[in-house]
N, C-alpha and C positions, 0 to 999 in steps of 0.2 A: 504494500500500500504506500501511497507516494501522497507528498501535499505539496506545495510552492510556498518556499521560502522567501518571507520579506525580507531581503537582505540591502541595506544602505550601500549603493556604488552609484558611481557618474555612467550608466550605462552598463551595456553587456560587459561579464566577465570572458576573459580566455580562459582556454584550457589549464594554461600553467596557472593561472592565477585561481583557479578554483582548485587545483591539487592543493596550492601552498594553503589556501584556505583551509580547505577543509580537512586534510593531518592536522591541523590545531584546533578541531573541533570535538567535543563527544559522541556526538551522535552524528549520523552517517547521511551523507544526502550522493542522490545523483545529481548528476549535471545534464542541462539537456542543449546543451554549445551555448546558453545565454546567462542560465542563474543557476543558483543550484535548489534540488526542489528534497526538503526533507523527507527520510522511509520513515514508516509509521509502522506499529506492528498488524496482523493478520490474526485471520481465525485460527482458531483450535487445528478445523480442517485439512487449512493451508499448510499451518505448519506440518504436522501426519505427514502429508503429501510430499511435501518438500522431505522431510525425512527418510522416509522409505525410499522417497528416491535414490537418495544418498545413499543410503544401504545399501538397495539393490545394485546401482552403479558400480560401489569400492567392491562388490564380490566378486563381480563378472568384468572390470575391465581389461583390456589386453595389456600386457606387461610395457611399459614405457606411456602407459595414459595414468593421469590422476583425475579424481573427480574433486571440486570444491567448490563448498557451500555459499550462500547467502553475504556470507564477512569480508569478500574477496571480488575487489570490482576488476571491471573487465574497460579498454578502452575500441569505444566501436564509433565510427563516422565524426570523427572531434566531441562524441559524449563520451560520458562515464556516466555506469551502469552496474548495477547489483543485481546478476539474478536471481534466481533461486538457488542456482549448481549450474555450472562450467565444468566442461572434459578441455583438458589442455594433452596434449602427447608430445609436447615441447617441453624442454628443459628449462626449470626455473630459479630461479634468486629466492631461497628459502626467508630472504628478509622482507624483501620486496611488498607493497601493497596490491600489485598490479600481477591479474594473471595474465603471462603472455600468450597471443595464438590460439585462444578459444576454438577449439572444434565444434563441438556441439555446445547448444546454450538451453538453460528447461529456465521457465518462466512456471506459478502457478497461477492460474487467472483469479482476480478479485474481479467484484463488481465493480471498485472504485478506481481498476487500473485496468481495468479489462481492453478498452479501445487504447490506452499507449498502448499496450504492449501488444495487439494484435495489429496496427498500424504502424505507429512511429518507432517504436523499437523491431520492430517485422523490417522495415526502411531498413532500419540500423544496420541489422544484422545483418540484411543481406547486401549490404554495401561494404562488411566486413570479409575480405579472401580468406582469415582463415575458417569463417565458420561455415561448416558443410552441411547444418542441420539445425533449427530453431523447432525447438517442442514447447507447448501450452497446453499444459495441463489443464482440464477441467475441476472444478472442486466442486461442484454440486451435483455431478453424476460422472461414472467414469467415460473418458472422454479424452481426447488431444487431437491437437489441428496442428501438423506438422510441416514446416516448411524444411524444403533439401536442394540443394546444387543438383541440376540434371543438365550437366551442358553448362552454358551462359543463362542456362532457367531458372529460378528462385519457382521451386513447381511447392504447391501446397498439398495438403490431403489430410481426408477428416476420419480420426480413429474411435472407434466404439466396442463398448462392451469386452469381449472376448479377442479383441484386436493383437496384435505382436506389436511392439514397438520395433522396427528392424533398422538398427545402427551403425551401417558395415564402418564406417568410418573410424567408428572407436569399439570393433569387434565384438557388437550386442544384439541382441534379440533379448526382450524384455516382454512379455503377457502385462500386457496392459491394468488387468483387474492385481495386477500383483502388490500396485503401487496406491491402493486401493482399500487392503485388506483390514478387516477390524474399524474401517472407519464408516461410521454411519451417515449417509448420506440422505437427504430432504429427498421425500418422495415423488417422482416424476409429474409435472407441470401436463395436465390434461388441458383438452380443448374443448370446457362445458356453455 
């Protein structure tokens, strides 16, 4: 969950000027190339999700990928960004804030972030060479809407129920209901 930060400047900030920022801050914000917009926390749900993803990922990746969490921005199109979980299969600076080379990127959708990150981080991403794969996880029914490199394609495609999540990039196939499991979900939206 994201908010917009009223922060006192003569104008847009830069890139560099939003890192030196905000390393002197507590709390964590994105940058979206103009201000930076503080993370807020999420549901009970969200988190489940995001975690088990986690899980799921560090068992199954191929030897030379790491997965990391939410704590660990990522730099894509002159933003910075938090997703939920980055796969990198790049060598990293264990000090560093910054994951280098994102492969794969999981976002889990809010309500209240739902169109950034189905649009303007979707943009992002796919403006970014190293990532081969953007997943949106759904948190109110199981679900994901997958963007992947097909060519010079940024091709999409919508996962349900019983679906496979298939990862070749960072050597996964993933059951979709897996990421899923134990968490109880609002009962499917009829059309009375």
């Amino acid at each position: 969950m994201i908010t917009r930060m009223n922060v006192v400047q003569r104008g847009p900030m830069t890139l560099d000027e939003f890192l030196a920022w905000e390393r002197r801050q507590e709390l964590r914000y994105e940058f979206d190339g103009f201000e930076p917009i503080a993370m807020t926390g999420g549901t009970l749900n969200h988190s489940a999700i995001a975690t088990d993803l986690v899980s799921a990922l560090r068992g199954r990746l191929r030897p030379g990928c790491r997965v990391y969490r939410s704590d660990v921005k990522i730099l894509v199109a002159g933003r910075v960004r938090y997703p939920d979980a980055a796969v990198t299969c790049s060598p990293v600076d264990g000090q560093s804030d910054i994951l280098p080379n994102p492969v794969v990127v999981f976002e889990v959708l809010s309500a209240s972030t739902a169109s950034v990150d189905r649009v303007t981080k979707n943009a992002e991403y796919a403006a970014t060479p190293s990532i081969q794969r953007y997943v949106m996880l759904e948190q109110v029914r199981i679900g994901a809407t997958v963007f992947a490199r097909d060519g010079a394609n940024w091709v999409g495609t919508v996962l349900l129920d019983d679906a496979v999540l298939v990862m070749p990039e960072i050597g996964i196939e993933l059951p979709l209901r897996d990421l899923y499991a134990g968490i109880e979900l609002p009962p499917p939206e009829t059309d009375d």
